[in-house]
C-alpha positions in Angstrom: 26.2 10.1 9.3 26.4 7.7 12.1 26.6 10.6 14.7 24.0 12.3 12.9 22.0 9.5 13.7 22.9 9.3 17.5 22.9 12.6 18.2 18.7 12.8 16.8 18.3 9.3 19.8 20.3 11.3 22.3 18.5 14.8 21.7 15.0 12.4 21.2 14.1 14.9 18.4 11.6 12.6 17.3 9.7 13.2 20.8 10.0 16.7 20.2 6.5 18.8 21.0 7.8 21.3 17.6 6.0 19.6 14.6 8.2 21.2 12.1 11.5 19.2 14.2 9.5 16.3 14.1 8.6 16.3 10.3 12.7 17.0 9.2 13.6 14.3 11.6 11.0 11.9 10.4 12.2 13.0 6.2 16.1 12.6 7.2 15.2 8.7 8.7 12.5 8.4 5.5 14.8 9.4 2.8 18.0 7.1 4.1 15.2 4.0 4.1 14.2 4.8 1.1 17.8 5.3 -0.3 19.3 1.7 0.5 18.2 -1.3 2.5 22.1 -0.8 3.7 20.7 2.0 6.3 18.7 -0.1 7.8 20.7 -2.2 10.0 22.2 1.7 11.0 18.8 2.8 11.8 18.1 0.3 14.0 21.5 0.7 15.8 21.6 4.1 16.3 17.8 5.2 16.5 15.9 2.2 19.0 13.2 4.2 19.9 11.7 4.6 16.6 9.4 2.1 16.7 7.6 3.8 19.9 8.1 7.1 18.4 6.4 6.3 14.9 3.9 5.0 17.4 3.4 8.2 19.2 3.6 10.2 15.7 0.8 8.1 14.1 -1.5 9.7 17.1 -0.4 13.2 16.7 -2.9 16.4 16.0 -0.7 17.2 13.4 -1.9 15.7 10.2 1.8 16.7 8.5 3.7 14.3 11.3 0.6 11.5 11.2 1.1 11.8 7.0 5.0 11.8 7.3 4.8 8.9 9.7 3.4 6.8 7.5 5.5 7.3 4.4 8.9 7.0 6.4 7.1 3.4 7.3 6.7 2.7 4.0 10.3 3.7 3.1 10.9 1.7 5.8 9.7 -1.4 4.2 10.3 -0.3 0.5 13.7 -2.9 0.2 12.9 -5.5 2.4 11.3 -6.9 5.3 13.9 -6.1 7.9 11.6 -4.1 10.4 8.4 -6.3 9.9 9.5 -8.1 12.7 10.0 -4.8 14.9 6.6 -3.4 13.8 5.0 -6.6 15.0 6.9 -6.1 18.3 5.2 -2.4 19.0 2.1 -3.3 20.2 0.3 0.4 18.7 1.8 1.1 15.2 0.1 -1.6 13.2 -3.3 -1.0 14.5 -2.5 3.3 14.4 -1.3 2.6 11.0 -4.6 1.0 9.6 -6.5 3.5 11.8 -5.3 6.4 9.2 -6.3 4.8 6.1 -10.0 5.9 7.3 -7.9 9.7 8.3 -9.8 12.6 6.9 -6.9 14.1 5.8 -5.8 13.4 2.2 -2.2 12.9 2.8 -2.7 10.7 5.3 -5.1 8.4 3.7 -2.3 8.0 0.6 0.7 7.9 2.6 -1.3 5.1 5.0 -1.9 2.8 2.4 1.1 3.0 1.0 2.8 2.0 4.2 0.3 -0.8 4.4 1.7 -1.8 0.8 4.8 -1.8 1.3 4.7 -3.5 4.7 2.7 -6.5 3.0 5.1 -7.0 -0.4 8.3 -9.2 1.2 7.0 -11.8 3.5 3.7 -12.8 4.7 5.0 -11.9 8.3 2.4 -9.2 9.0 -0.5 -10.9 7.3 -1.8 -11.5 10.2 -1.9 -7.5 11.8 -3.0 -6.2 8.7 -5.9 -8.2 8.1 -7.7 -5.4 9.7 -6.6 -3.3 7.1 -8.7 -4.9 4.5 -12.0 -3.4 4.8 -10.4 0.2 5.2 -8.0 -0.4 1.8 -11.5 -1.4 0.2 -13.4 2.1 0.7 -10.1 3.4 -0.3 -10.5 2.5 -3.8 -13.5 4.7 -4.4 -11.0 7.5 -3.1 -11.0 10.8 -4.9 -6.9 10.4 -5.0 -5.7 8.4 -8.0 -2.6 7.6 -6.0 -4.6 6.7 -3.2 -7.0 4.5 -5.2 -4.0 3.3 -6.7 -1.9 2.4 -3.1 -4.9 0.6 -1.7 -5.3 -1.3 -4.7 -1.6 -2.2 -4.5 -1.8 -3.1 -0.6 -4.9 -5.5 -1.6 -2.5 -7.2 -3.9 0.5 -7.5 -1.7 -1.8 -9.0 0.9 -2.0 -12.2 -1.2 1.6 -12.1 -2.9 2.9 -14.5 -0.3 0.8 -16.7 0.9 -3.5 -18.2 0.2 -4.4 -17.0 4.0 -5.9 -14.1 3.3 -7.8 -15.1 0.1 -11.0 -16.1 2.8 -11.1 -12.6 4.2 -10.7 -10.9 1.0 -13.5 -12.9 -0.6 -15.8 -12.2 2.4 -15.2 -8.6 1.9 -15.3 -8.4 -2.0 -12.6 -7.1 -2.5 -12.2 -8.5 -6.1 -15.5 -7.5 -6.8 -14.7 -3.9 -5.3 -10.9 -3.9 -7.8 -13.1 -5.1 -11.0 -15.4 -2.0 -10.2 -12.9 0.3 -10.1 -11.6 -0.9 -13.5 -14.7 -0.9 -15.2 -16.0 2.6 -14.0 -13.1 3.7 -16.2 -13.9 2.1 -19.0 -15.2 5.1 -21.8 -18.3 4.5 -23.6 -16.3 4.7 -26.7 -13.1 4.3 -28.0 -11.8 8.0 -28.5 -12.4 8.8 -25.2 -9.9 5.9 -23.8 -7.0 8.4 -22.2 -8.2 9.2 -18.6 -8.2 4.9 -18.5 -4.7 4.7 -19.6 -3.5 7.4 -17.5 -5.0 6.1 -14.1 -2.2 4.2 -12.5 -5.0 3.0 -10.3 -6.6 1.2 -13.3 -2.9 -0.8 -13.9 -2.4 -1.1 -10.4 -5.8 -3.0 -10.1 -5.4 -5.1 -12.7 -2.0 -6.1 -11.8 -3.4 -6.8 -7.8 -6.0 -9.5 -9.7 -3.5 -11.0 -11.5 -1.8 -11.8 -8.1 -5.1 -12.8 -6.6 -5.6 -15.3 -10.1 -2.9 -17.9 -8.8 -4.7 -18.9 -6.0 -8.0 -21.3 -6.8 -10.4 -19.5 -4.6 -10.2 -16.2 -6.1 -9.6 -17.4 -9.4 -13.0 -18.9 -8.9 -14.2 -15.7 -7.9 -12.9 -13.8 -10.7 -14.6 -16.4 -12.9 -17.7 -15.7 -11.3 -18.0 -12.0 -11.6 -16.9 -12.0 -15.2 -13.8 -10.7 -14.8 -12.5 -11.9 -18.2 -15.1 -10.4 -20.1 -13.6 -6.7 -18.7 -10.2 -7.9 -19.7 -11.3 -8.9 -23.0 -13.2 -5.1 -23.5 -10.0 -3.7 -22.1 -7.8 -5.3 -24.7 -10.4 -4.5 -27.4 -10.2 -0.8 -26.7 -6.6 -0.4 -25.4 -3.0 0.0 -27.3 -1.1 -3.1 -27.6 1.7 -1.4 -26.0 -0.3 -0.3 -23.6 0.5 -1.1 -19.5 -3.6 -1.6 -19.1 -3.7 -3.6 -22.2 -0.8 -5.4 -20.5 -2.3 -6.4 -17.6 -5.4 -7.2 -19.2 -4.0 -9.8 -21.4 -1.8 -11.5 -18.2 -5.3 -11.5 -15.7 -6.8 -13.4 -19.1 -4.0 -16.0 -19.0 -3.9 -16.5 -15.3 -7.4 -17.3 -15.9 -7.4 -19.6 -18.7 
């Protein structure tokens, strides 16, 4: 596995003008970081140049590399925040990387929030180079992906997990105005029609990224001002108790109360 490794840095198969070399090499690295945080430190050994060639791969006219790009950065951050530090350290990715969640291709635009997600969820320690992200993530949740919508809605949540800095910027923007939308667009004018709401994992995902952005005073006091427990309160009403949406609902009333 090891030589495996050294042998795609010595060949530099990620620099490789084939797409189709590109996107195996970039699944191979993707589904070890996804498999084990134990890879990573063998990644990082064996593979340096990854950082520049993710890089270079977020730019390409290839929408299959730009996509695939993007999810092995994600897997890259699924277990922890080992390679934060190193994505800080390449002065292109970040900014490439919130670039794509405005891509025209669909792929992209899912795969690019998720990465922005993932590489918010551990440590605040990119907070600061994805604030840019924010704006982008926003117009995402009016996306026609439910995974997408569901992604951004996730990234929005992760960017206040760890920390109250970026509960300013997120204000500014609505943001929590533009989650509460998303939930009540869903919301059916009556009760039997109430299974497109509890099948969109965007609608969960939402409500669970307000609940994160309850703990902290200033967007609690937003939430408070847009009447976001009066949604919560309809969303109980018409949703089963064992319900994720019902769930979430009832935890966004608490961390309100």
């Amino acid at each position: 596995q090891h030589n495996g490794l050294k042998l795609l840095q010595s060949r530099r198969l990620l620099d490789s003008s084939c797409t189709t070399v590109v996107v195996d090499m970039l699944l191979i690295i993707s589904q070890l970081a996804r498999l084990s945080a134990s890879y990573y430190p063998q990644l990082q050994e064996h593979v340096p140049s990854i950082y520049e060639d993710l890089s270079t791969i977020l730019a390409s006219s290839s929408a299959s590399a730009r996509a695939k790009a993007c999810n092995t950065i994600g897997n890259m951050s699924r277990h922890s925040d080992f390679f934060y530090q190193h994505f800080a350290r390449t002065p292109r990715l970040i900014p490439l990387l919130i670039q794509l969640c405005s891509d025209h291709d669909p792929a992209c635009r899912k795969f690019a929030s998720f990465a922005v997600g993932n590489s918010a969820f551990h440590s605040p320690l990119l907070y600061n180079e994805l604030t840019p992200a924010i704006p982008p993530l926003i117009r995402l949740l009016s996306d026609d992906d439910e995974k997408t919508r569901a992604n951004a809605a996730g990234a929005l949540g992760n960017l206040v997990r760890n920390s109250v800095d970026l509960c300013r910027v997120m204000i500014e923007n609505k943001a929590l105005e533009a989650l509460l939308r998303l939930v009540q667009m869903r919301i059916p004018s009556s009760s039997g029609a109430r299974d497109a709401l509890l099948a969109d994992s965007s609608v969960k995902i939402a409500l669970f990224s307000l609940g994160n952005m309850s703990v902290h005073a200033p967007c609690k006091a937003t939430l408070h001002a847009i009447s976001a427990s009066a949604v919560c309160e309809t969303l109980v009403q018409i949703c089963p108790a064992d319900s994720q949406v019902h769930k979430y609902a009832v935890r966004l009333l608490q961390k309100l109360q």
